[in-house]
C-alpha positions in Angstrom: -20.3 13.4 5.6 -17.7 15.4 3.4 -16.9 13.8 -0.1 -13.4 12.5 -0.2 -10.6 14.7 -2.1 -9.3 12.2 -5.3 -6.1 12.8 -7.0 -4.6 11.1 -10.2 -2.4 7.9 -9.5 -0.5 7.7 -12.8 3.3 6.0 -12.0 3.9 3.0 -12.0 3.4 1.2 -8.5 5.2 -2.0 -6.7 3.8 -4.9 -5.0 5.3 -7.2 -2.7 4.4 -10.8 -3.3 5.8 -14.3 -2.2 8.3 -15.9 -5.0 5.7 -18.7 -5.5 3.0 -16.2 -6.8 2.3 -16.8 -11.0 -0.2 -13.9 -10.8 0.8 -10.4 -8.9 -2.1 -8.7 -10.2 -4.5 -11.3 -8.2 -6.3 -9.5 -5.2 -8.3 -12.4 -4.2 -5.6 -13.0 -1.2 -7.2 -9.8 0.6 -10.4 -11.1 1.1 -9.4 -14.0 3.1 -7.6 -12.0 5.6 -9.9 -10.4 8.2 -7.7 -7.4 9.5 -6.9 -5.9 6.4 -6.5 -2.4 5.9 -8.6 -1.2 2.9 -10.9 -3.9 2.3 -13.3 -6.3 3.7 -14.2 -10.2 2.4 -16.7 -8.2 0.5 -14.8 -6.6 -2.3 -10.5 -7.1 -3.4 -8.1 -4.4 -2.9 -4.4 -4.7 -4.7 -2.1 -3.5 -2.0 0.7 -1.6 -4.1 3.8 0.7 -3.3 4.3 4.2 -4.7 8.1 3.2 -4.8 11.0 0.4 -4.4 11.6 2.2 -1.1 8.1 1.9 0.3 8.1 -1.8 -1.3 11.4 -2.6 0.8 10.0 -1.3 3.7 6.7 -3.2 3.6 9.1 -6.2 3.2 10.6 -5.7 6.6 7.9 -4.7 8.6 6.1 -8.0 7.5 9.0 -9.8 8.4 10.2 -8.0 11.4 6.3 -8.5 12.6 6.5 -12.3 11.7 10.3 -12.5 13.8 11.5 -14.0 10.4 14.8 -13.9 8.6 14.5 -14.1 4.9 17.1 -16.6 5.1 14.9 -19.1 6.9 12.0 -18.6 4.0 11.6 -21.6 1.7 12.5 -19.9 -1.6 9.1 -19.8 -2.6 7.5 -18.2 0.2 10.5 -15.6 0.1 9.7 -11.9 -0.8 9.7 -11.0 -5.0 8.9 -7.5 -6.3 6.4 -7.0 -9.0 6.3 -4.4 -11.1 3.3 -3.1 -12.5 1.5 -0.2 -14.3 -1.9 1.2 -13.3 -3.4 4.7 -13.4 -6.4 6.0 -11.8 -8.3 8.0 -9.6 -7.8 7.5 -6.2 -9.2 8.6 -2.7 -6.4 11.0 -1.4 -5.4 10.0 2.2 -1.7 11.8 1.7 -2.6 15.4 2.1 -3.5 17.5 5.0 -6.7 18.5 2.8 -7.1 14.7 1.9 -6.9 13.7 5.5 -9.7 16.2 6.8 -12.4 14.9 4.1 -11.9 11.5 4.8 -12.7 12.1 8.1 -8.8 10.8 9.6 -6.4 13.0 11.9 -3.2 15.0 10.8 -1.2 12.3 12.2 -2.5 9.4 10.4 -1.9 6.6 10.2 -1.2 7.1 14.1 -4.4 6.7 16.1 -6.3 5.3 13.1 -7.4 1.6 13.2 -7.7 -0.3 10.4 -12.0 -1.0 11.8 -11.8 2.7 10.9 -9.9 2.5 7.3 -11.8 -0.7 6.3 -15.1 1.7 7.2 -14.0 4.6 4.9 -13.1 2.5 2.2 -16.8 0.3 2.5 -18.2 3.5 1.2 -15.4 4.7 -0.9 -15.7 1.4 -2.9 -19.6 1.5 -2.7 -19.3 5.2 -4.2 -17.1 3.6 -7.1 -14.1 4.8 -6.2 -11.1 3.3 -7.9 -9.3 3.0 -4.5 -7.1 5.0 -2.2 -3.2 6.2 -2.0 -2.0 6.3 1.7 0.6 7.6 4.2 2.5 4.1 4.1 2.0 2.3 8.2 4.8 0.3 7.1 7.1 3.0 6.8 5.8 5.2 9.7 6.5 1.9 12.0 10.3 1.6 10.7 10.7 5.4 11.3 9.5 4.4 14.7 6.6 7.0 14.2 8.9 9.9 13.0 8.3 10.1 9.4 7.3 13.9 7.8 5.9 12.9 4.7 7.7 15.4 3.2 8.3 15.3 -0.8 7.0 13.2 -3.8 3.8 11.1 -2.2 5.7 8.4 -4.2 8.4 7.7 -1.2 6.5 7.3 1.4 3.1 5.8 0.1 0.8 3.0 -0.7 -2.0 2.2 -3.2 -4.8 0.0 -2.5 -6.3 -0.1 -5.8 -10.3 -1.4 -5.6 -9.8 -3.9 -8.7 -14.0 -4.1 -9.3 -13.6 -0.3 -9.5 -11.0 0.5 -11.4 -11.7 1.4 -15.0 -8.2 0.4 -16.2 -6.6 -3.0 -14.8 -3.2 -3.3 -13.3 -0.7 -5.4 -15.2 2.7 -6.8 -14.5 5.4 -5.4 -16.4 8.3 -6.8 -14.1 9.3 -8.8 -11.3 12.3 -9.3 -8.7 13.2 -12.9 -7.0 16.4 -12.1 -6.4 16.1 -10.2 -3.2 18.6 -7.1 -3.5 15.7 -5.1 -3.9 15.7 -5.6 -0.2 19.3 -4.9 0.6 19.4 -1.1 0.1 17.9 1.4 3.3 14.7 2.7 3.0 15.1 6.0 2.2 12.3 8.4 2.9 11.7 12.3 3.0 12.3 13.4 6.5 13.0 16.5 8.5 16.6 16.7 9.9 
């Protein structure tokens, strides 16, 4: 089994939480979900965004999955945007060269599962890893599979940072309830 490429994460990152939420660095919530994609009820993972743009479209796909209008949220359960600086290093699942050692396709995150992510990052996080930046699923399914990942990493990615892993903890330095953060187009680096 190749050893994973790692890269430094060191911008700040986004996270899409529910209005109600007092603490946006909490990653408890991923263990009680079953399907997630970079964890298990075995060890937290703090799903971030590389960028506003990846954070807005996480927002809709959630939604548009759910066949809710914001509108017909109760105010606390509506989407806020946290803000929040963390730097680390990270399992690199971005890169072509990234892609081949952790053992996923070219295409990713086409014709991955998440049984297959949530198996990579078991041993990423048992190896100590701090976590893993990602090719953003949300943001491949709103550019109905066309997106190039061309550019920065930082519009057109996720973090999933392993919180027992990482030697410097996230903290919240900003936050959105107002909801025109979700109002502009998710703009992402693609190929004419």
């Amino acid at each position: 089994m190749t050893d994973p490429i790692t890269i430094s994460h060191d911008h700040a990152v986004f996270r899409v939480i529910q209005a109600a939420w007092n603490d946006a660095t909490d990653a408890s919530h991923s263990q009680q979900k079953a399907a997630n994609r970079w964890n298990t009820a075995q060890f937290p993972a703090l799903y971030c965004c590389c960028s506003e743009a990846v954070a807005r479209a996480v927002a809709l796909n959630v939604l548009r999955l759910a066949n809710v209008m914001v509108e017909d949220l109760q105010p606390e359960a509506r989407p806020a945007l946290a803000a929040l600086s963390w730097s680390g290093e990270v399992v690199d699942v971005i890169s072509a060269g990234g892609l081949e050692a952790a053992g996923f396709p070219p295409g990713y995150p086409d014709g991955v599962s998440k049984d297959d992510t949530r198996r990579a990052a078991t041993r990423w996080h048992e190896r100590g890893h701090e976590g893993v930046v990602c090719r953003s699923a949300s943001v491949w399914r709103l550019e109905r599979g066309r997106a190039r990942w061309l550019g920065p990493h930082d519009q057109w990615s996720e973090v999933a940072i392993f919180t027992l892993r990482a030697a410097n903890q996230p903290r919240q330095t900003g936050r959105r309830t107002d909801l025109r953060w979700l109002e502009f187009p998710v703009a992402t680096q693609t190929e004419p």
